[in-house]
Backbone as numpy.savetxt, mean C-alpha at the origin, in Angstrom:
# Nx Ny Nz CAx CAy CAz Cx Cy Cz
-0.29 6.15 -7.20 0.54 5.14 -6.60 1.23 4.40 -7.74
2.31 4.42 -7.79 3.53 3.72 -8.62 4.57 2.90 -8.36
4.39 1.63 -8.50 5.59 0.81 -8.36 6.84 0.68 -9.19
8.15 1.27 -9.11 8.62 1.52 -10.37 9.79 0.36 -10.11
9.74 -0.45 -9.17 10.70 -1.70 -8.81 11.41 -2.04 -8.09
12.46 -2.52 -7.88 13.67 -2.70 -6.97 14.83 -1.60 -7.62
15.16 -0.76 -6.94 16.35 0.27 -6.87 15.34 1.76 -6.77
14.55 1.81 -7.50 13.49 2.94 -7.30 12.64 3.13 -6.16
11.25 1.96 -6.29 10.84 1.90 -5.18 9.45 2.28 -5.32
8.30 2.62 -4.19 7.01 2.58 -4.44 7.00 3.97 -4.10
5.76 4.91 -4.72 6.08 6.62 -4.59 4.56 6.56 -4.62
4.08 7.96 -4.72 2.76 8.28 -4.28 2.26 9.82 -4.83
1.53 9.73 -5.99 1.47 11.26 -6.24 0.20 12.16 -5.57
0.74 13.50 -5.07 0.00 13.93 -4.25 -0.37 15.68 -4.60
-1.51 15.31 -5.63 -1.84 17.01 -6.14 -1.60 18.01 -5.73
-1.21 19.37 -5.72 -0.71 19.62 -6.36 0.96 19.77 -5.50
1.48 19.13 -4.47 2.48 19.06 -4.20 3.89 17.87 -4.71
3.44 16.80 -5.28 3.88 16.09 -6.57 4.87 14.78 -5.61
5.17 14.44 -5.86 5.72 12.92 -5.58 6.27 12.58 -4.00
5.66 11.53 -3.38 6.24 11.35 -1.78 6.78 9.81 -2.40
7.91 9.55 -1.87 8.68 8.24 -1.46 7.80 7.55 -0.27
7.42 6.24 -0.66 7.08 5.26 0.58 8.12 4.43 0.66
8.46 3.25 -0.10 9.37 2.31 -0.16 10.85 1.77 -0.88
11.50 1.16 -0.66 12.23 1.36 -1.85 12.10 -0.11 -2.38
11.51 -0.75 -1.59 11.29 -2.11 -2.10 9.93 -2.58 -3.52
10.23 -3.22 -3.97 9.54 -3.56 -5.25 8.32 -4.35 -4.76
7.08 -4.14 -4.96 5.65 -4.90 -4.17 5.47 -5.74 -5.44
4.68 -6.68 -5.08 3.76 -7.71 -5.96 2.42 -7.52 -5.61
1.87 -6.51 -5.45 0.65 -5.89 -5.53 0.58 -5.05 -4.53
-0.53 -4.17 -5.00 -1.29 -3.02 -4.31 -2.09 -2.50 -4.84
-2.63 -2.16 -3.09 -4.46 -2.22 -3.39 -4.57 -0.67 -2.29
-5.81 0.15 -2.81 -5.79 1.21 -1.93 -7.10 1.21 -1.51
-7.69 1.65 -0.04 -8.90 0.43 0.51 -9.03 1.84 1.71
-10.21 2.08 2.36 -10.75 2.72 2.94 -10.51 1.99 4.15
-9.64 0.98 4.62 -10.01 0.28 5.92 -10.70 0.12 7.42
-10.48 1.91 7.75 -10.88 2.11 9.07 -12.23 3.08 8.96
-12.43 3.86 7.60 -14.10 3.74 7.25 -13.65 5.79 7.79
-12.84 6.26 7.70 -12.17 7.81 8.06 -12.51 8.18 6.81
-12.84 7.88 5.35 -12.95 8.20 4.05 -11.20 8.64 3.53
-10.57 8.29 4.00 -9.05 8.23 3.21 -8.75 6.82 3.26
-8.24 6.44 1.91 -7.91 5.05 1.50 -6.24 4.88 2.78
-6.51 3.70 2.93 -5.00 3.00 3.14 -4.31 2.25 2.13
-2.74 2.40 2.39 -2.60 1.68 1.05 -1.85 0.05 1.37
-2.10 -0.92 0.75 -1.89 -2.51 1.01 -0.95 -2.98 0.10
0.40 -2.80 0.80 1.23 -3.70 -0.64 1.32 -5.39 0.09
1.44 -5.89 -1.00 2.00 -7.33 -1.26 3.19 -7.46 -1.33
4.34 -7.67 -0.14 5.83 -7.13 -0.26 6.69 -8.70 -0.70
5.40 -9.99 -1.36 6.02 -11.15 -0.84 6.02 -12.11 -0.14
7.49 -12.55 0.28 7.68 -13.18 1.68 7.82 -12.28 2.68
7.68 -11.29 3.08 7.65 -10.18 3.64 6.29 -9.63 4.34
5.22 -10.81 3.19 3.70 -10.51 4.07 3.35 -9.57 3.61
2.04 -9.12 3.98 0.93 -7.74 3.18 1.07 -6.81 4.59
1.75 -5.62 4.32 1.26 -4.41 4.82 0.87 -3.62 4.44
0.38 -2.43 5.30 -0.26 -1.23 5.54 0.61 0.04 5.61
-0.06 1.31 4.94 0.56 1.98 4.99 -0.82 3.06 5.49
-0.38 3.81 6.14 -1.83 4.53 6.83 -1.78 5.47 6.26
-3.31 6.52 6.45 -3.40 7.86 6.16 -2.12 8.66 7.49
-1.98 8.17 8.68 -1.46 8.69 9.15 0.50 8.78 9.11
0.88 7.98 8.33 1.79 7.97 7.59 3.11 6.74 8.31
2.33 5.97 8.85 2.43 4.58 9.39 2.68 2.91 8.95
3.80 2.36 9.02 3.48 1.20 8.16 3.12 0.12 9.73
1.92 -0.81 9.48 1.86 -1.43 10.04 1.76 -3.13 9.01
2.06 -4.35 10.09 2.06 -5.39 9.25 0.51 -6.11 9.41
-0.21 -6.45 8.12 -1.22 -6.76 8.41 -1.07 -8.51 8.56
-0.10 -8.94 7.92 0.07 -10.41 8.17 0.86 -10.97 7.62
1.64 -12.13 7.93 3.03 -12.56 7.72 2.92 -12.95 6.42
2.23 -13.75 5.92 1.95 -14.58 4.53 1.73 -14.07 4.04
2.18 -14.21 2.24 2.12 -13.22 0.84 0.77 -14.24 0.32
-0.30 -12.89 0.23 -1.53 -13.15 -0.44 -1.73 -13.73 -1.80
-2.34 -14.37 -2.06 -2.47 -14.90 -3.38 -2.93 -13.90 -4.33
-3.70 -13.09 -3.63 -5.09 -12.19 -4.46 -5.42 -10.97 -3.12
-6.04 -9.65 -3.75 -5.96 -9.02 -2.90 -7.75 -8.48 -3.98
-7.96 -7.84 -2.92 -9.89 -7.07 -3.43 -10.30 -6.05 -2.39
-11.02 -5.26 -2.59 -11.76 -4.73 -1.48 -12.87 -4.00 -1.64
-13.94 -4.02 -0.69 -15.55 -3.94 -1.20 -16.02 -3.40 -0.48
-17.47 -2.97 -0.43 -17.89 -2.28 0.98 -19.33 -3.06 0.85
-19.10 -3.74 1.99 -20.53 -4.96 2.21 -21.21 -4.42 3.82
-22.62 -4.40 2.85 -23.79 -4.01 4.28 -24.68 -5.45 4.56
């Protein structure tokens, strides 16, 4: 996962078939997180004022919430 900025955009390397386009927008973070517990990460950008979304294994952007996070983490607590 590579953020290479505004005009480029956020990309995704994918062995051995080699680079997918997600965004073209420039994130202020990202985090890649197992969310729904399927064992494939989701991926979480920080788009901003734009709010933190989701990008799914299933190849989906959903919005996880309006407000740009201060800090982003993710853990697996029993």
């Amino acid at each position: 996962m590579v953020d290479f900025g505004t005009g480029v955009g956020i990309w995704q390397w994918h062995h051995p078939t080699g680079w997918t386009f997600l965004h073209g927008a420039a994130s202020a973070g990202i985090l890649l997180a197992d969310r729904d517990a399927n064992g494939k990460d989701e991926i979480l950008i920080n788009f901003g004022a734009s709010g933190l979304w989701q990008y799914s294994d299933t190849g989906t952007w959903s919005l996880i919430h309006g407000a740009r996070p201060i800090g982003m983490a993710a853990g697996l607590l029993h």
